[in-house]
N, C-alpha and C positions, 0 to 999 in steps of 0.2 A: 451368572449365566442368564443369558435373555429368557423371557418368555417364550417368542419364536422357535429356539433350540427345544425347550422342554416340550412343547407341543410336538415337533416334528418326529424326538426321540418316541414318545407315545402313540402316535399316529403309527409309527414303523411297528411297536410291538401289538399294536392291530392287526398289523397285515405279518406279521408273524404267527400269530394266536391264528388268525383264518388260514393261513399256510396249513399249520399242524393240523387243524379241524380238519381240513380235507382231507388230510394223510391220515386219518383216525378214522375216519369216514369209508376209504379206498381199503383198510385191513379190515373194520367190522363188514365190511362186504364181501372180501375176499373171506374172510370167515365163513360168510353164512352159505357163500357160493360153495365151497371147497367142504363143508360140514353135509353136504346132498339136501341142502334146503327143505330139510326136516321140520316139524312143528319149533321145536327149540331156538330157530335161525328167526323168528319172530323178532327177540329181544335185541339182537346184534343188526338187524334191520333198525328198526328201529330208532336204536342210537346211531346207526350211521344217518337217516334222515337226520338228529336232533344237530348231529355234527356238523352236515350240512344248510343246517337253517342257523348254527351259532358262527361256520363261514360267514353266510352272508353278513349277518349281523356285524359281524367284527368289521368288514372292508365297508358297512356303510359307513360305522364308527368311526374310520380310516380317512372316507369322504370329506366327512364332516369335520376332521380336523384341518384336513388341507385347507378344506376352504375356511376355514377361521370361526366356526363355530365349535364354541368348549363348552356351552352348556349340556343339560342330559345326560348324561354319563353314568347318571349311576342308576338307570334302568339297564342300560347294559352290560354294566359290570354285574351286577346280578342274575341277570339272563345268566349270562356266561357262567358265572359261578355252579348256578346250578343246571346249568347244560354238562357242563365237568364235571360237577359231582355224580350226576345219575348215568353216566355215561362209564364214570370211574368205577361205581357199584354194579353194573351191568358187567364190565371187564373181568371182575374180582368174582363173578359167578361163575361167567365163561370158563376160567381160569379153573375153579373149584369143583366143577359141574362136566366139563366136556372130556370124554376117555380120549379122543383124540389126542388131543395136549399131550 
């Protein structure tokens, strides 16, 4: 397999990762809207900003493939890691925490 291919394959699960982010982003919102923006809706705020600042992140990461730079990466992948993780643990409160549900 070329190099080219493997970059491109990875570039695209960037812009897939920033897809989902938004859509994680759009429910922890519609959450917090749909919850009467209570003190609680803080947390789901929150991670829907972290969602949308690990969006960006991911479509520069996206950028930067295109254009032929592979170095750096693994500040992002770490971001990301733990933009999902505490995002994940936020969800698994909501989840355990809201009568709503």
């Amino acid at each position: 397999m070329s190099e080219g291919l493997a970059a491109e394959r990875t570039a695209l699960a960037w812009r897939r990762t920033a897809i989902s982010a938004m859509a994680i982003a759009a429910l922890l919102l519609d959450h917090a809207a749909t919850s009467g923006w209570r003190p609680a809706a803080i947390a789901p705020i929150g991670a829907a900003i972290a969602m949308a600042a690990l969006a960006g992140l991911c479509f520069s990461r996206n950028r930067t493939l295109h254009e032929g730079r592979f170095g750096h990466g693994r500040g992002a992948i770490a971001a990301t890691t733990v933009a999902v993780l505490a995002v994940g643990v936020v969800g698994v409160v909501i989840a355990l925490t809201d009568p709503l549900l």
